[in-house]
C-alpha positions as CSV (number, residue, x, y, z in Angstrom):
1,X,4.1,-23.0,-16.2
2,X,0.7,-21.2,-15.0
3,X,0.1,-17.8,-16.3
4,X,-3.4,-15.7,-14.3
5,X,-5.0,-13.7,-16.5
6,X,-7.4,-11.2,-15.9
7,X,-10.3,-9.8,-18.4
8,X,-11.1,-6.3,-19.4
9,X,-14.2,-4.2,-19.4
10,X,-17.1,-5.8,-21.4
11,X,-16.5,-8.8,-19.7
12,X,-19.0,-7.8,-16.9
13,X,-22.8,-9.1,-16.9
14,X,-25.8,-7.9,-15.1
15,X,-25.6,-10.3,-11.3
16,X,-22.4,-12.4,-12.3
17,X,-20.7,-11.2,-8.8
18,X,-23.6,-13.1,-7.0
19,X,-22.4,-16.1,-5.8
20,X,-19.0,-15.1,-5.1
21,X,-20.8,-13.1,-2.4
22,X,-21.8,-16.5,-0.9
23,X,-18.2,-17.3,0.0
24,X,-17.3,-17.3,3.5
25,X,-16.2,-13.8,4.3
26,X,-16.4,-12.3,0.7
27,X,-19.5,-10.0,1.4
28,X,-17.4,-8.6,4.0
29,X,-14.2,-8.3,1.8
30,X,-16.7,-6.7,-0.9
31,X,-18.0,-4.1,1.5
32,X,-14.6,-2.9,2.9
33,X,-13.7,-2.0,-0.5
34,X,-16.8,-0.3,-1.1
35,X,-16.4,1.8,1.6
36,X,-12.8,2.4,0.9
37,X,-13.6,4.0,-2.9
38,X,-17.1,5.2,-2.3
39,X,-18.9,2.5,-4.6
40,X,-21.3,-0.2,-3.6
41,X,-20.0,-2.9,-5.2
42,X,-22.1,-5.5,-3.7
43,X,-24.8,-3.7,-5.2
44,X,-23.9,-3.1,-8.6
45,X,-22.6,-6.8,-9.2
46,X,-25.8,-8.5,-7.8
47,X,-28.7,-6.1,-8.3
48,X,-27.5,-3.9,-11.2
49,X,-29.0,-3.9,-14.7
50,X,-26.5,-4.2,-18.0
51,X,-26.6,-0.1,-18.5
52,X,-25.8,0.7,-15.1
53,X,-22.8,-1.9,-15.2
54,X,-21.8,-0.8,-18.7
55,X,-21.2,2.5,-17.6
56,X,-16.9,3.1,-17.5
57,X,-16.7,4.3,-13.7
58,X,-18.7,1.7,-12.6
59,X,-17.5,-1.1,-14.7
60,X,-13.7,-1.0,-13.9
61,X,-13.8,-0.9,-10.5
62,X,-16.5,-3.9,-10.3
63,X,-14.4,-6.2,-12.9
64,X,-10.9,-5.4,-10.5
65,X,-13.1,-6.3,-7.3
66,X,-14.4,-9.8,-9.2
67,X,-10.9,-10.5,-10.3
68,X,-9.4,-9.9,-6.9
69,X,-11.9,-12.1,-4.7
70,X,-12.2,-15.2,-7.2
71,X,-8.5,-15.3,-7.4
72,X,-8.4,-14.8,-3.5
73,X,-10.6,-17.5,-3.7
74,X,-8.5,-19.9,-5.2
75,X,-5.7,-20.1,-2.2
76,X,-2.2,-19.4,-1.9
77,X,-1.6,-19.1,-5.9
78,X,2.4,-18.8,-7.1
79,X,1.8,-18.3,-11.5
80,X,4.9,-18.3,-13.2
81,X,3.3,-14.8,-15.2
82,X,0.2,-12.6,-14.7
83,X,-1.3,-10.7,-17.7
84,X,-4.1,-8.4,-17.9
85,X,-6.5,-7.0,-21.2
86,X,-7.1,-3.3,-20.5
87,X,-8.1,-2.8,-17.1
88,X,-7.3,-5.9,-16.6
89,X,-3.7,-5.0,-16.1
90,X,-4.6,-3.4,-12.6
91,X,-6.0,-6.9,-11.1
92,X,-2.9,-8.4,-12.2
93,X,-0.4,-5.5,-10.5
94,X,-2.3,-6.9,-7.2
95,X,-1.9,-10.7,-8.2
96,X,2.3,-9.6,-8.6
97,X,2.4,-7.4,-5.5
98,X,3.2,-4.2,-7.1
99,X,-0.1,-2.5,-5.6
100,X,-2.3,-3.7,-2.6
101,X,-5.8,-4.8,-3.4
102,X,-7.1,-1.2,-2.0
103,X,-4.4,0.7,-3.6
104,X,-5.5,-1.0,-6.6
105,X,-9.5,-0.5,-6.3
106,X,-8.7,3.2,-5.4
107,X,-6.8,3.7,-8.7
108,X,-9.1,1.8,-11.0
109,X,-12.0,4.0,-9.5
110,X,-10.2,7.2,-10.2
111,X,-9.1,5.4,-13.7
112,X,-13.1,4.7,-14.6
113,X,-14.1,8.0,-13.4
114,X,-11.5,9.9,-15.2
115,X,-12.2,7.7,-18.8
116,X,-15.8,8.1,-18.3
117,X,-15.7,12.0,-18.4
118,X,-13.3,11.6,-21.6
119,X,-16.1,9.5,-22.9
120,X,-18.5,12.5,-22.4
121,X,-16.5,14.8,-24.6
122,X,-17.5,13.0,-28.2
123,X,-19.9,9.6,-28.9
124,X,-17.7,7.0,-29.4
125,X,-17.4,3.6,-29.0
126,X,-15.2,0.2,-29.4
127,X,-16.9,-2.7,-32.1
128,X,-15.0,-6.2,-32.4
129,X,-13.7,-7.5,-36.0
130,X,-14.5,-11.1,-37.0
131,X,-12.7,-12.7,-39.7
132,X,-10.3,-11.2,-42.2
133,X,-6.3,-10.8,-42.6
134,X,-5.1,-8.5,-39.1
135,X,-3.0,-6.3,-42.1
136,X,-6.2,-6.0,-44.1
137,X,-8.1,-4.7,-41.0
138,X,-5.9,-2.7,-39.9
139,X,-4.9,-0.8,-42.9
140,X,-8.7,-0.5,-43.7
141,X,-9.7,0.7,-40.0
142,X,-7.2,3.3,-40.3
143,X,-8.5,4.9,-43.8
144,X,-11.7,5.1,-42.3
145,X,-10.2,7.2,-39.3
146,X,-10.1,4.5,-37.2
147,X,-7.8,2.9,-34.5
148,X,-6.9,-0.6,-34.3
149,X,-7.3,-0.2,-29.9
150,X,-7.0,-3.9,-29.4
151,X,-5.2,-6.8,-31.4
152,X,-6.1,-9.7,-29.5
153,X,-4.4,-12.1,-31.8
154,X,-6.3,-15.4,-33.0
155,X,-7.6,-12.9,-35.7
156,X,-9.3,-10.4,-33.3
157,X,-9.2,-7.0,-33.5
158,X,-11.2,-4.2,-32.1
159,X,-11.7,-1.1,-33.7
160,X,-12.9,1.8,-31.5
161,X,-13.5,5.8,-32.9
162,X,-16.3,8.0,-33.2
163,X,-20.0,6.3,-33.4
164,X,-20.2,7.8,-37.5
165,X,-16.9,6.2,-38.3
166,X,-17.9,2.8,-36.4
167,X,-21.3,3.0,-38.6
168,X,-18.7,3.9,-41.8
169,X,-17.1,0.5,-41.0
170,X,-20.7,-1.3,-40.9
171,X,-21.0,-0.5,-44.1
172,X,-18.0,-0.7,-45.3
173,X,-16.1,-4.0,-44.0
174,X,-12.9,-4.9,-44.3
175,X,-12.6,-8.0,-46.7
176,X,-12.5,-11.1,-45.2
177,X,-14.6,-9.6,-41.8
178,X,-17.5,-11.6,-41.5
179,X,-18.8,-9.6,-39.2
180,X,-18.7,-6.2,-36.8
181,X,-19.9,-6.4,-33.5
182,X,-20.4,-3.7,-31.1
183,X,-18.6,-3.9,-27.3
184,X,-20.4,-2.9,-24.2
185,X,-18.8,-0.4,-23.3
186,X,-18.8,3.2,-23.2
187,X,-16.2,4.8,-25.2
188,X,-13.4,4.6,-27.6
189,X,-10.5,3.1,-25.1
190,X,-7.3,3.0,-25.5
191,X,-7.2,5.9,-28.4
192,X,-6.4,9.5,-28.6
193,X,-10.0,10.1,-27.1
194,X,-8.6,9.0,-24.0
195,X,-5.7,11.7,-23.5
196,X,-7.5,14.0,-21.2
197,X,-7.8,10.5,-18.7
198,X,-4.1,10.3,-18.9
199,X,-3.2,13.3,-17.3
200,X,-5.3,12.8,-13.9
201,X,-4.1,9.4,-13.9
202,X,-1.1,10.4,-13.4
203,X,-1.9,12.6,-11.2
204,X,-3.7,9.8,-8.9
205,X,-0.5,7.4,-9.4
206,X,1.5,10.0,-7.4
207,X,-0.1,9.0,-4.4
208,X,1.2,5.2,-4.7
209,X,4.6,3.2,-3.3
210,X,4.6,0.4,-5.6
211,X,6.6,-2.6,-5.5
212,X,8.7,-4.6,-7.6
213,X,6.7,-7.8,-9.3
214,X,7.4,-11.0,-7.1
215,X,6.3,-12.8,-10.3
216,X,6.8,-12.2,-14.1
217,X,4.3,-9.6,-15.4
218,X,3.8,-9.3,-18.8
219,X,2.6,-5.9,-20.1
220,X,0.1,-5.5,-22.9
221,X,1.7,-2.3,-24.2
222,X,4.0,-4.7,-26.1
223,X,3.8,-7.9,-24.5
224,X,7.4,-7.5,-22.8
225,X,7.9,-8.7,-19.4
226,X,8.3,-5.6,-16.7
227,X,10.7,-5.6,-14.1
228,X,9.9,-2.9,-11.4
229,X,6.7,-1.7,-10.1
230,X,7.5,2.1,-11.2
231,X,7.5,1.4,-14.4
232,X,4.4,-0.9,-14.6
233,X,2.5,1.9,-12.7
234,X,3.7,4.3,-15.4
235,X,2.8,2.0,-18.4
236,X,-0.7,1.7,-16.5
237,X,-1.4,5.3,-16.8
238,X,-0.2,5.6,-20.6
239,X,-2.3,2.6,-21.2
240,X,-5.6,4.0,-21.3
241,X,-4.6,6.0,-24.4
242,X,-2.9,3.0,-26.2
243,X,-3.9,0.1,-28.1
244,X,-4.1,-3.0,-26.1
245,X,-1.2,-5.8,-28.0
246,X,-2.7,-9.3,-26.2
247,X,-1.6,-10.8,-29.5
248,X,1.8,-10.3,-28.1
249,X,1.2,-10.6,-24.6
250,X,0.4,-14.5,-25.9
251,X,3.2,-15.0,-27.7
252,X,5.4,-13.7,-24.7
253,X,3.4,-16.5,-22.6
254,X,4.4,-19.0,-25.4
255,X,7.8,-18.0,-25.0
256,X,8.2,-18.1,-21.0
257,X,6.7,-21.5,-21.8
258,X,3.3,-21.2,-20.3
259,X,1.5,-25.0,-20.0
260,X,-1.9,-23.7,-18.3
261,X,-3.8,-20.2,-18.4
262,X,-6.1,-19.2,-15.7
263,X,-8.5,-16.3,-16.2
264,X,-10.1,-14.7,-13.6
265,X,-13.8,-13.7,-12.7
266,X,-15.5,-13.1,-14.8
267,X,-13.4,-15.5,-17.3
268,X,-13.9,-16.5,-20.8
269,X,-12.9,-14.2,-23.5
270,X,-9.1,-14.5,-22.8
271,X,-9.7,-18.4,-22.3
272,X,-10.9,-17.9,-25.6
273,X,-8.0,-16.4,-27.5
274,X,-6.2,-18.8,-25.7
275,X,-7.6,-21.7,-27.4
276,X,-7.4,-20.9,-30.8
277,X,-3.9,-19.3,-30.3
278,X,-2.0,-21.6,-28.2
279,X,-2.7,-24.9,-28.7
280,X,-1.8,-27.1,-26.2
281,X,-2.0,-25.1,-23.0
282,X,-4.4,-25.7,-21.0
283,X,-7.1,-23.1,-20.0
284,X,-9.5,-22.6,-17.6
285,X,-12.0,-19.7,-17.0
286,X,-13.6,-18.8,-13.2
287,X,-16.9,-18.0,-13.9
288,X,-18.6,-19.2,-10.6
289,X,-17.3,-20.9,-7.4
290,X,-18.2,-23.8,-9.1
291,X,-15.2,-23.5,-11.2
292,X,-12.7,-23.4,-8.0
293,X,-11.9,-27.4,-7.7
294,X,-10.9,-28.0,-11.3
295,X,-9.0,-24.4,-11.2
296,X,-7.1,-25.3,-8.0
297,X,-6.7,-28.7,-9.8
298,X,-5.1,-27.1,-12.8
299,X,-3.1,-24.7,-10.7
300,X,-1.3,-27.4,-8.4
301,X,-0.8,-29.4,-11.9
302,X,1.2,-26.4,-13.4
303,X,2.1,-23.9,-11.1
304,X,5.4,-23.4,-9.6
């Protein structure tokens, strides 16, 4: 069984949508979108430095648009699940049908514009734990005031809070981290420093019809499988406020019986968890068009 997977933000690097461009057509795709949400995308995955794609209302709507054309790019795809981390979970509303690929660009723009100005309120900022016992680092991230906002299982965790408690937990590791590593991105996601975002999502959600899943999508809320597209669209908005559980979204693709992962442009940290969590399945990460034969390869092996 093929689960699609698509990453979150921080997965993005200065020029990586370059030759995706190169595909027939995809310049044209890439433009249309840009017009329809007022970004130049073209631009800001080709010519863009890191800080200007590191910035929130830039980077979501640029990782959606990569995860939409390389899976476009792929052919008529049926996965037995899609999954996404963060963001991530609006490409994968496309790949089930809930939202269009426009209504899901328009979203993710408001969603990155609305985060970024909830950014502006206080420095914070997201830093990734290596090593140590998940119970340990989480029981020590929260006496330093900070919140667990992703538990990535295969021992990750990402801590995100205020830019003094982050230094705090510099100093001050958890036993058994190794080491704490700070994200590219530009605020504490997925905590309470996100609440003022969730109140004009939902405001922007108002204006969408979604439609029921055609395949299984698994929701990183709590890794359960979600059944209508009204409800997905709700735990979308709510999302941007919660910690991210992929440690249980894989276990729920474990379950289902998943054989093969796929992760999207630009792929490789999921692919990564993957590995060390679920031995066995295969996985495969689009990074270029390069990567399209052995996907399609691994997709007609496993797919439905």
């Amino acid at each position: 069984m093929l689960v699609l997977v698509a990453p979150g933000q921080g997965a993005q690097t200065p020029g990586f949508l370059t030759p995706w461009l190169e595909l027939p057509g995809a310049f044209d795709r890439v433009s249309a979108w840009s017009d329809a949400i007022g970004l130049d995308l073209a631009h800001y995955g080709t010519k863009a430095d890191a800080e200007e794609i590191r910035d929130t209302a830039v980077a979501q709507p640029l990782l959606v648009a990569a995860g939409l054309l390389s899976a476009a790019a792929l052919g008529a795809v049926v996965p037995g699940a899609v999954a996404g981390h963060s963001v991530g979970e609006i490409t994968a509303a496309s790949f089930a049908g809930v939202l269009d690929d426009t209504a899901a660009l328009t979203l993710v723009r408001k969603r990155g514009l609305a985060m970024a100005e909830a950014a502006a309120i206080t420095e914070t900022g997201m830093s990734a734990l290596l090593g140590g016992d998940p119970e340990v680092s989480v029981a020590h991230l929260e006496k330093l005031g900070l919140t667990p906002a992703n538990v990535n299982g295969a021992g990750q965790i990402v801590a995100a809070g205020t830019l003094e408690q982050l230094a705090a937990l510099n100093d001050d590791k958890p036993e058994g981290v190794r080491k704490v590593v700070p994200l590219k991105v530009a605020g504490a996601f997925h905590t309470r420093h996100m609440a003022p975002a969730v109140d004009k999502l939902a405001e922007a959600a108002k204006a969408l019809a979604p439609a029921d899943p055609k395949v299984t999508y698994v929701s990183n809320k709590d890794g359960r499988s979600v059944a209508t597209g009204a409800e997905i669209v709700e735990r979308l908005v709510g999302q941007v406020a919660n910690p991210v559980r992929w440690d249980l979204c894989m276990e729920t693709f474990k379950e289902l019986g998943a054989t093969a992962i796929v992760e999207v442009c630009p792929g490789g940290t999921l692919v990564g968890l993957a590995k060390r969590a679920l031995p066995g399945v295969q996985t495969l990460a689009l990074k270029t068009p390069d990567d399209l034969d052995a996907a399609r390869a691994l997709i007609a092996e496993h797919a439905a």
